[in-house]
N, C-alpha and C positions, 0 to 999 in steps of 0.2 A: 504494500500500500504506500501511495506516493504521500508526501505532506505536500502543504499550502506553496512553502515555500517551492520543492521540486518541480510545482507543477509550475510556479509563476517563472520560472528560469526557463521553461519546454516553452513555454509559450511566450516567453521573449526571444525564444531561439527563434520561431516559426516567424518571427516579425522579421527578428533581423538576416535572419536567412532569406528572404523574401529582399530584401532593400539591396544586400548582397550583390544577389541574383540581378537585382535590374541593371547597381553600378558594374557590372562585371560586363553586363551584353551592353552596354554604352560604352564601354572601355573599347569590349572588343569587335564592336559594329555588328553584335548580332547574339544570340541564346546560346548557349551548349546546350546540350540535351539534357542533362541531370538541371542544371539551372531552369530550362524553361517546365521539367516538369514540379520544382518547387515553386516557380512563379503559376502554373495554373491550379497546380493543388492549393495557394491562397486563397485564388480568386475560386475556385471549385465548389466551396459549401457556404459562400458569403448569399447571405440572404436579404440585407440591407443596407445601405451607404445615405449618409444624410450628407449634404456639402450646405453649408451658411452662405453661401452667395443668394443673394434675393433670384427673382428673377431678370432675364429666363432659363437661367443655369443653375440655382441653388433647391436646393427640395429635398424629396427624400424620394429614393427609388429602391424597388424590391423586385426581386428574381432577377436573374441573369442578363436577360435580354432589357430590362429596363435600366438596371446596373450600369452594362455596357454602353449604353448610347447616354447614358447622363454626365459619364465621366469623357468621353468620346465630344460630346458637346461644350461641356468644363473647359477641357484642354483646346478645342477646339476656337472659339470663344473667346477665351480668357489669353489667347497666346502662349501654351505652353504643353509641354508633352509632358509625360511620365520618367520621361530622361531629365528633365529639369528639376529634379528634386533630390535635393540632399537631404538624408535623413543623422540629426546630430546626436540623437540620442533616444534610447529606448529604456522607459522606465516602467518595470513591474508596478503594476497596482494591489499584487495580490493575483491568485487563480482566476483565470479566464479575462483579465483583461491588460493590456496592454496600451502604455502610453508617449504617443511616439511625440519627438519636436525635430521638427527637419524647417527646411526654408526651399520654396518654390521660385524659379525662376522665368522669364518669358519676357513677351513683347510686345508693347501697345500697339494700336492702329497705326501707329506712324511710325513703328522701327526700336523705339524707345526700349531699352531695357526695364527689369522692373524687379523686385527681390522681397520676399516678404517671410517669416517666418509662420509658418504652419504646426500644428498641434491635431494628430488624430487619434482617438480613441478607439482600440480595435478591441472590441468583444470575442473572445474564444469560447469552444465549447470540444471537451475531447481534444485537443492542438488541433483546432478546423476555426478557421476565421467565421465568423457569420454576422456579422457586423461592422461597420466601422462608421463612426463620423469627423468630418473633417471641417477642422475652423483655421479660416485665413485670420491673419492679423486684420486686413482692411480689408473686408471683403463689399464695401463698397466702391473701393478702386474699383475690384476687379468685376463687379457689375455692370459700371458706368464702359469699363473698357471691352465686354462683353456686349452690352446696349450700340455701340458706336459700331464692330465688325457686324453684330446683325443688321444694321439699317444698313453697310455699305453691300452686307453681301444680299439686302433686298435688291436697294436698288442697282447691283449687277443682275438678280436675277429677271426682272421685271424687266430691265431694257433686253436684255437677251430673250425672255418669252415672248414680246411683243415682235420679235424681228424674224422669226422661225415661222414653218407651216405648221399652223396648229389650229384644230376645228374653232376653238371656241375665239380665232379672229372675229368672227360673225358677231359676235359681244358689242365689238367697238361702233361709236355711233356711225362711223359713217360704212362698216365696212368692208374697209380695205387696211389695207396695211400700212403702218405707221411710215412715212417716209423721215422722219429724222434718226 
């Protein structure tokens, strides 16, 4: 029988074996095979992720597939990948939880670098992630700078829909196709 503390060292392992794993395929331009299958066994029984960014990127998403496109959208969005994250420190809460402090890096609309310290809380169950929340320092930076790529990449999409063959041209008052 494992005690408190056993467990809470397993499962800071699982954290920072996972952080490892990511600095190692950014190191070395790509996963080994042992590293990506402890990067998908993180992500494998995670059941929920809250991120503190308002909207339209912060919220809270559950299962897999909702998971994936929230963080996908985050990084997207916000300017930054999952390579841009250093993690500083991993500190035991006790069994089944884990608390991490690292600093995210990325880039505003205009090229601008940007750096902020991040704190996520990852829930364990068994050494299997099934939770985690994550709080930026300023995550209204990173809303406003989320706010400004979705309005430019409306309006790229919107001039591009209107210039294509697409049925629903017939919408427009007069039409025909936008000549500008």
């Amino acid at each position: 029988m494992s005690t408190d503390y056993q467990q809470a060292d397993r499962d800071r392992a699982v954290v920072a074996g996972f952080y490892a794993a990511m600095t190692r395929a950014d190191q070395q331009g790509g996963f080994t095979p042992e590293d990506l299958v402890t990067v998908v066994d993180f992500f494998e029984n995670e059941q929920e992720i809250e991120i503190n960014i308002g909207a339209p990127v912060g919220g809270i998403f559950r299962g897999p597939d909702d998971i994936a496109l929230g963080r996908h959208r985050m990084h997207e969005l916000c300017g930054f990948t999952h390579r841009d994250h250093s993690l500083d420190e991993n500190i035991a809460d006790g069994p089944g939880r884990v608390v991490c402090i690292g600093v995210n890096h990325g880039k505003d609309v205009a090229g601008n670098p940007w750096s902020m310290t991040t704190i996520e809380l990852v829930d364990l169950e068994d050494g299997k992630v099934i939770r985690k929340r994550v709080f930026f320092q300023d995550p209204e930076f990173l809303r406003q700078i989320a706010l400004e790529r979705e309005a430019l990449l409306k309006e790229r999409l919107v001039g591009e829909y209107w210039r294509t063959d697409n049925p629903l041209i017939a919408l427009r008052k007069d039409g025909t196709m936008p000549t500008d």
